[in-house]
N, CA, C and O atoms as a GROMACS GRO file, in nm:
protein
  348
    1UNK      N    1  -0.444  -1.041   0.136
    1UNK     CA    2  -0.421  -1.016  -0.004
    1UNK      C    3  -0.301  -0.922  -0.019
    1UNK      O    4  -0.251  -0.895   0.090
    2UNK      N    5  -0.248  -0.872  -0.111
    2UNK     CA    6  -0.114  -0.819  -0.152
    2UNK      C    7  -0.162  -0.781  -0.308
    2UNK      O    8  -0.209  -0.849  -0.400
    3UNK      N    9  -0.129  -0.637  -0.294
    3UNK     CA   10  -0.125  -0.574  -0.419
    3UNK      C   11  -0.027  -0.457  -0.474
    3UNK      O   12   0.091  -0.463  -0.440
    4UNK      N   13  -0.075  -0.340  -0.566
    4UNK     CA   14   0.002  -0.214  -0.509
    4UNK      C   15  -0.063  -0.144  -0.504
    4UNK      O   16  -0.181  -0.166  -0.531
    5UNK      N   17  -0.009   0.002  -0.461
    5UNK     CA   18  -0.079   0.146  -0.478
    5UNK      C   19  -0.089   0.186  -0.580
    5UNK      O   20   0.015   0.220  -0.635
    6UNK      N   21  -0.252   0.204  -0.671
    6UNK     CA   22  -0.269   0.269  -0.775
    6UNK      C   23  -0.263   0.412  -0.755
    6UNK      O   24  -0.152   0.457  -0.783
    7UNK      N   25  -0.351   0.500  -0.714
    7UNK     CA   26  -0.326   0.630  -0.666
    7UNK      C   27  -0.357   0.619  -0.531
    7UNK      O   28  -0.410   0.524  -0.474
    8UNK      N   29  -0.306   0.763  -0.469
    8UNK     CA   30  -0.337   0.820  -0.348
    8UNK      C   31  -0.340   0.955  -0.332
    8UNK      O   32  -0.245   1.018  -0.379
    9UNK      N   33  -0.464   1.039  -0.252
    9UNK     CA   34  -0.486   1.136  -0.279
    9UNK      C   35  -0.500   1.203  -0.114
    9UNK      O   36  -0.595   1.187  -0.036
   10UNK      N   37  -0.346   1.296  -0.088
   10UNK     CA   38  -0.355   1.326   0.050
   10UNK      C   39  -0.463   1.421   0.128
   10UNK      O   40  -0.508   1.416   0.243
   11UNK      N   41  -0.484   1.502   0.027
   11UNK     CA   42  -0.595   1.612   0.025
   11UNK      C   43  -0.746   1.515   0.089
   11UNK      O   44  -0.822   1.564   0.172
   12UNK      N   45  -0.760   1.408   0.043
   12UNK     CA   46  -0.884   1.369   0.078
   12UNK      C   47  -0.864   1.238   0.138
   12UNK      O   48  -0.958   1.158   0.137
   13UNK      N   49  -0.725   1.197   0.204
   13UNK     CA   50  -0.688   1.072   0.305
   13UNK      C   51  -0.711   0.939   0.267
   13UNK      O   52  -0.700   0.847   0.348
   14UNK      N   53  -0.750   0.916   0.109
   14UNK     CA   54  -0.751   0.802   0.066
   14UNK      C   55  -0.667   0.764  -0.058
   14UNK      O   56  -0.559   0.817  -0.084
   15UNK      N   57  -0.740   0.645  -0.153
   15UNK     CA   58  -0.664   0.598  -0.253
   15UNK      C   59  -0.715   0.504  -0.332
   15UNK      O   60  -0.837   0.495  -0.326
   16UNK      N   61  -0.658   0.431  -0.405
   16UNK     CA   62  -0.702   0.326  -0.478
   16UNK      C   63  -0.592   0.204  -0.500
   16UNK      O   64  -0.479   0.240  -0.535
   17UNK      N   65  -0.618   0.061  -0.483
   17UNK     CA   66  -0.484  -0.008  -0.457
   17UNK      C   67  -0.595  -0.119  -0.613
   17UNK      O   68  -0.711  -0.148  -0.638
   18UNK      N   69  -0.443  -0.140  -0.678
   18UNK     CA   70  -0.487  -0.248  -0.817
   18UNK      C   71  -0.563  -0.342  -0.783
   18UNK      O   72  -0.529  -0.414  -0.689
   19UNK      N   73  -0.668  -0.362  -0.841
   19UNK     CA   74  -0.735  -0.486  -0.852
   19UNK      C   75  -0.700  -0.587  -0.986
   19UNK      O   76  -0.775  -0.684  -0.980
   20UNK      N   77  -0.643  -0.592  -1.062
   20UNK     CA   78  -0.592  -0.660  -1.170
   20UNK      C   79  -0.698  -0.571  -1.252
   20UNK      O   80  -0.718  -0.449  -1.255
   21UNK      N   81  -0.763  -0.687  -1.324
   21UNK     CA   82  -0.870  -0.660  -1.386
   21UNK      C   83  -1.052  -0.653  -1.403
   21UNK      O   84  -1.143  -0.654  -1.486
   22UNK      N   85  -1.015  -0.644  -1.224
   22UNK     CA   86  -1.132  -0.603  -1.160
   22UNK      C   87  -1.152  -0.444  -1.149
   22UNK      O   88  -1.086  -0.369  -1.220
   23UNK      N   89  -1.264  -0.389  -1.037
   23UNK     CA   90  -1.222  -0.229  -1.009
   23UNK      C   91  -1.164  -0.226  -0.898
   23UNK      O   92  -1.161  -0.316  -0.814
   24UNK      N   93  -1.111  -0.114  -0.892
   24UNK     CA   94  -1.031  -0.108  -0.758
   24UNK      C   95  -1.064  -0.109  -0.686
   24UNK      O   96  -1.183  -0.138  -0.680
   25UNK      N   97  -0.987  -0.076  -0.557
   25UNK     CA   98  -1.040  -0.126  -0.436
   25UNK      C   99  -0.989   0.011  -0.344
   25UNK      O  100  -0.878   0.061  -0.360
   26UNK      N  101  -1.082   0.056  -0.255
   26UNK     CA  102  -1.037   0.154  -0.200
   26UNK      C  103  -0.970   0.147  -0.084
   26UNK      O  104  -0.967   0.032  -0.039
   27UNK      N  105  -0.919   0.219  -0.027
   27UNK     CA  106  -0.837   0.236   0.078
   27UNK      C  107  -0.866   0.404   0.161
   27UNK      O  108  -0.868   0.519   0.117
   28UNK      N  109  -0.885   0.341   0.303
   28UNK     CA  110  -0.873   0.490   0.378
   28UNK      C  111  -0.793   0.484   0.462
   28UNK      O  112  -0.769   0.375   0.513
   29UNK      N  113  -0.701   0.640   0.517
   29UNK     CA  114  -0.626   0.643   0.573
   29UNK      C  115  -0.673   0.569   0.741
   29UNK      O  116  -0.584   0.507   0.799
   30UNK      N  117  -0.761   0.578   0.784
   30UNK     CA  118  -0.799   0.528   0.910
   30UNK      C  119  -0.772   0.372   0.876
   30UNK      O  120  -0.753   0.304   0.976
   31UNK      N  121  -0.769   0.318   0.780
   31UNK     CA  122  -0.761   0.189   0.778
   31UNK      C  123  -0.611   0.084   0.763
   31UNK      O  124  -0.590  -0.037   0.759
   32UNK      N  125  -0.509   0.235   0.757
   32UNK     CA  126  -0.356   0.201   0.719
   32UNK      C  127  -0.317   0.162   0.895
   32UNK      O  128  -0.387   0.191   0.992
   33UNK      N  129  -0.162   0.075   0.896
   33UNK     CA  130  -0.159  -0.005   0.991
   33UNK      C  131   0.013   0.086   1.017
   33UNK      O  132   0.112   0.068   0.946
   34UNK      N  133   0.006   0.167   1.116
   34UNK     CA  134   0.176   0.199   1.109
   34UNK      C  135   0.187   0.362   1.015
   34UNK      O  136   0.240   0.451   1.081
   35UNK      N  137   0.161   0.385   0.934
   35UNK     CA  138   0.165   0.524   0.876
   35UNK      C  139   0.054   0.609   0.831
   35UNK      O  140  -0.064   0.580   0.850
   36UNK      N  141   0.094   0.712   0.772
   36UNK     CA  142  -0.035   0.835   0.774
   36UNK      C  143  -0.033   0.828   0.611
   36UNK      O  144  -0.124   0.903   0.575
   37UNK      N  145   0.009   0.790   0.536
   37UNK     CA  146  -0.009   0.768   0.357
   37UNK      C  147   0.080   0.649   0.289
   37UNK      O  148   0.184   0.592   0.321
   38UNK      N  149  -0.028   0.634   0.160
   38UNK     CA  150   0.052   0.554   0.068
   38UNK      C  151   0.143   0.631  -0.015
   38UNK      O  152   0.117   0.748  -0.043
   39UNK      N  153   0.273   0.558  -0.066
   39UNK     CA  154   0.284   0.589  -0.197
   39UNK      C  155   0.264   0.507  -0.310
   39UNK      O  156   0.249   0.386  -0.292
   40UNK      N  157   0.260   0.558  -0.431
   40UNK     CA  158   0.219   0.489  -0.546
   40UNK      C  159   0.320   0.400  -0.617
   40UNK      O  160   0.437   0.425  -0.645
   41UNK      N  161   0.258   0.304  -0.638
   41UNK     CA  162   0.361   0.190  -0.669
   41UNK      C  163   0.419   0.106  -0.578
   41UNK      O  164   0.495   0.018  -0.620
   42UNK      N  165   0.395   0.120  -0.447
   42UNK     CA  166   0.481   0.050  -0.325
   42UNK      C  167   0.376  -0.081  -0.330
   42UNK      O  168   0.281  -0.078  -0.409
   43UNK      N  169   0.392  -0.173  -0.261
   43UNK     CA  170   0.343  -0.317  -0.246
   43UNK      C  171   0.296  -0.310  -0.135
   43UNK      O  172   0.365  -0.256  -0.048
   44UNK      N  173   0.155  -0.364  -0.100
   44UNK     CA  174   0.059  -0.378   0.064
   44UNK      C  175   0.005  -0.512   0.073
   44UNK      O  176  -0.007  -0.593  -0.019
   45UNK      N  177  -0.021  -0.524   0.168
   45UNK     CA  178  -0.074  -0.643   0.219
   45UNK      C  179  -0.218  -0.564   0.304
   45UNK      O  180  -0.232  -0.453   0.356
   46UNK      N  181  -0.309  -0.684   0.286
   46UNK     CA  182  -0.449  -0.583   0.322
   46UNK      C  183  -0.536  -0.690   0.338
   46UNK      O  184  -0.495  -0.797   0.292
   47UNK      N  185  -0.714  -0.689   0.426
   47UNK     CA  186  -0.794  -0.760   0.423
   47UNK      C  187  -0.864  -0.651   0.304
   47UNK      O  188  -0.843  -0.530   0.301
   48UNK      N  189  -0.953  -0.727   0.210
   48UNK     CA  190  -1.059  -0.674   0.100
   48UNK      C  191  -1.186  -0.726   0.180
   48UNK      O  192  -1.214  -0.841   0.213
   49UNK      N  193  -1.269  -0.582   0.204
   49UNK     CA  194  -1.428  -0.612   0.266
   49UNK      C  195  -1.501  -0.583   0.126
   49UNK      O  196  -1.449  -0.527   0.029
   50UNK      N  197  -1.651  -0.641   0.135
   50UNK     CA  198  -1.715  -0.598   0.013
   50UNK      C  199  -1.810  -0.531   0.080
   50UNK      O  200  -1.867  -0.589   0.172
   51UNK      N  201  -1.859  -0.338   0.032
   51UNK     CA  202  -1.947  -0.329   0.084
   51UNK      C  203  -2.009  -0.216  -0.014
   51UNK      O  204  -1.938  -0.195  -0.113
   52UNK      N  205  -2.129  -0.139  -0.007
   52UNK     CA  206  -2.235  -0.079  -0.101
   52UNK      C  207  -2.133  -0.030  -0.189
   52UNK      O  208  -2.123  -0.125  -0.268
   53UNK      N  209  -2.064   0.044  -0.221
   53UNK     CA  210  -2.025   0.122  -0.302
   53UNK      C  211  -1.882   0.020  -0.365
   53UNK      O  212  -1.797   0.076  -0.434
   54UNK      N  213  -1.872  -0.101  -0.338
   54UNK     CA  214  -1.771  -0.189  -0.440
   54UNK      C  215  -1.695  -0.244  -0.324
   54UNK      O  216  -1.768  -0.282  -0.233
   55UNK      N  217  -1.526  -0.262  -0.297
   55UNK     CA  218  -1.421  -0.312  -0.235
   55UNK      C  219  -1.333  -0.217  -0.157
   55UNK      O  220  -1.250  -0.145  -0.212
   56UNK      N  221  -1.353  -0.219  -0.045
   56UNK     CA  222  -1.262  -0.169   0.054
   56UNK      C  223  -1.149  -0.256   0.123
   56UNK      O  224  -1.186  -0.365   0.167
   57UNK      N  225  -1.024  -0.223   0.137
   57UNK     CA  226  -0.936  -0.239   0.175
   57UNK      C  227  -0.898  -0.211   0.327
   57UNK      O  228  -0.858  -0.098   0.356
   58UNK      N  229  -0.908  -0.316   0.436
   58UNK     CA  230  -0.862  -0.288   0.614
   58UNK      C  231  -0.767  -0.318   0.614
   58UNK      O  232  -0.724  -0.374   0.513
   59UNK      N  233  -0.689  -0.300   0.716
   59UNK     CA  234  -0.524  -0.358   0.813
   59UNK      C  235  -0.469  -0.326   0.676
   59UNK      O  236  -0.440  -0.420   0.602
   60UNK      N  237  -0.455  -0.221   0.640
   60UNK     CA  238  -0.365  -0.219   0.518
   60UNK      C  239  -0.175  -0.170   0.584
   60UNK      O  240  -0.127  -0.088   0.662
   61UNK      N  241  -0.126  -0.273   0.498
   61UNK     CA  242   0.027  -0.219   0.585
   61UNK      C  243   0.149  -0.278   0.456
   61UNK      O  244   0.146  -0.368   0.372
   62UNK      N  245   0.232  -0.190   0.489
   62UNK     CA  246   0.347  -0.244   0.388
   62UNK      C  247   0.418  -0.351   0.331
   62UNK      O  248   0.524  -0.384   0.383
   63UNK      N  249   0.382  -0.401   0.246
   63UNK     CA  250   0.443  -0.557   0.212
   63UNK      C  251   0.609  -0.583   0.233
   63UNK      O  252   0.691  -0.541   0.152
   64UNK      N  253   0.641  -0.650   0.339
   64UNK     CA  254   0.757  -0.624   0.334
   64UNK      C  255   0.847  -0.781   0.238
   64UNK      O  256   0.855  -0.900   0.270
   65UNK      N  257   0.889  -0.723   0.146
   65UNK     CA  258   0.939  -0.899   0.017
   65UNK      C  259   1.069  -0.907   0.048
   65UNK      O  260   1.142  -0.808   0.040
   66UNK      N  261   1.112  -1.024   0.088
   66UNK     CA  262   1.221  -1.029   0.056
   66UNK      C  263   1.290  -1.044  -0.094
   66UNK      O  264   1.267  -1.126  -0.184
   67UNK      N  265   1.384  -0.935  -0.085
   67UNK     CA  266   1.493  -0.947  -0.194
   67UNK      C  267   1.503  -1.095  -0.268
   67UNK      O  268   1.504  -1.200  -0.203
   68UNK      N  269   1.512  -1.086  -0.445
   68UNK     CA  270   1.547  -1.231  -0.473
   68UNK      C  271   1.725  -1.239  -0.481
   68UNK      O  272   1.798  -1.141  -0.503
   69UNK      N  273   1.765  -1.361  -0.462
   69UNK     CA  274   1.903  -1.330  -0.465
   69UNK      C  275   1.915  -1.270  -0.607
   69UNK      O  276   1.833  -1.276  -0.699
   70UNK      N  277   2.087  -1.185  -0.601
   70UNK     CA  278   2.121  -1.167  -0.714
   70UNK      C  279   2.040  -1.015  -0.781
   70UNK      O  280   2.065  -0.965  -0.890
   71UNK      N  281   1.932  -0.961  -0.669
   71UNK     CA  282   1.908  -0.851  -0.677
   71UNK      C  283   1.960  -0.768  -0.594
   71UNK      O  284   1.992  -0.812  -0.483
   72UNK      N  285   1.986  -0.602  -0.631
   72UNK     CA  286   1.978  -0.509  -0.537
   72UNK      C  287   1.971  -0.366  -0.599
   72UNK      O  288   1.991  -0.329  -0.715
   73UNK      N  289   1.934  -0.294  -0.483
   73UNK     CA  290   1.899  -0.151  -0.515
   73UNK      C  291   2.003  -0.052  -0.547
   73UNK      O  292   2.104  -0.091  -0.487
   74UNK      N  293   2.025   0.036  -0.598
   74UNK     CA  294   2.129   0.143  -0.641
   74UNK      C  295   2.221   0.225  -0.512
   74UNK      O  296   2.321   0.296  -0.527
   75UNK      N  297   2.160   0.194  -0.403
   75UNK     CA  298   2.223   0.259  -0.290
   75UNK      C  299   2.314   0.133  -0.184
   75UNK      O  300   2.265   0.023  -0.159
   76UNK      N  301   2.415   0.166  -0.147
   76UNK     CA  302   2.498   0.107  -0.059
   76UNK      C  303   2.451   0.087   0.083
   76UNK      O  304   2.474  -0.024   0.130
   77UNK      N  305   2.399   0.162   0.147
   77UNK     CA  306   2.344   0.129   0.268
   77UNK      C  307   2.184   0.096   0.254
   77UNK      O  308   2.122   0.062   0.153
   78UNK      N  309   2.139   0.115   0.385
   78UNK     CA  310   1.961   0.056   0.344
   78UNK      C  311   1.972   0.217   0.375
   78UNK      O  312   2.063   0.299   0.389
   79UNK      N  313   1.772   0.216   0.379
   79UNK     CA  314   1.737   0.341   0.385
   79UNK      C  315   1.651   0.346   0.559
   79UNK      O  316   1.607   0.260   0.636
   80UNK      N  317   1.662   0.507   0.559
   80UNK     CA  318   1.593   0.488   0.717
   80UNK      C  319   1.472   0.508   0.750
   80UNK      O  320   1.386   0.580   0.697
   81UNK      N  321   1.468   0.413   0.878
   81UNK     CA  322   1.312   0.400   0.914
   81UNK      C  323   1.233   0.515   0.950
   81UNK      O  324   1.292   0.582   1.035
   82UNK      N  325   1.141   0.553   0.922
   82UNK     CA  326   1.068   0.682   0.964
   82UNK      C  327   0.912   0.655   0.998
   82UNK      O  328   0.821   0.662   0.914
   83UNK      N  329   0.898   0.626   1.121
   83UNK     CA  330   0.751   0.546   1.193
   83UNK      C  331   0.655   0.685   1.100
   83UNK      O  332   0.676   0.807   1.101
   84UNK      N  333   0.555   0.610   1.031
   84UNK     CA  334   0.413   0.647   0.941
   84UNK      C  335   0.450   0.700   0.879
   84UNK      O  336   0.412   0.817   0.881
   85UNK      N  337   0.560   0.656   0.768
   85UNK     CA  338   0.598   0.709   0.647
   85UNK      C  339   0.573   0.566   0.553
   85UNK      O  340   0.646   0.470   0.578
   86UNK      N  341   0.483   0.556   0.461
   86UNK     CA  342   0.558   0.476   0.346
   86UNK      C  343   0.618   0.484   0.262
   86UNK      O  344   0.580   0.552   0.166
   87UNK      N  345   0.730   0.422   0.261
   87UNK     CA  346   0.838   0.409   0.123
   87UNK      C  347   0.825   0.365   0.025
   87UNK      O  348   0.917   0.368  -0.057
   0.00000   0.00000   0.00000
């Protein structure tokens, strides 16, 4: 599945990623694939488990999209990689 980051809260290693117009779906840091936090608004790719307390989120990891043509970002070069950071 593929969604985004609704919140994330470092203090307590988790978060909440959009469910449309369902409830959200949680996310824990033990369950991220490659870094130590989300940020909000970035795009993931994830398995959704269902279990007592609603929708959890595993293998959660950064959606990586390609660009549509005819788009681009405000900066001239790309930006740099920083292993368990999300951008």
């Amino acid at each position: 599945m593929q969604t985004i980051v609704k919140k994330w809260f470092r203090d307590k290693d988790s978060g909440f990623l959009d469910n449309g117009g369902g409830p959200d779906i949680m996310v824990r840091k033990a369950d991220l694939v490659i870094c130590m936090f989300l940020k909000v608004g970035v795009t993931v790719e994830f398995e959704c488990h269902p279990v007592k307390q609603g929708l959890i989120a595993k293998k959660v990891k950064l959606s990586h999209q390609k660009k549509l043509k005819g788009q681009h970002n405000g900066n001239q070069g790309t930006k740099e990689f920083r292993p368990g950071v999300m951008t």
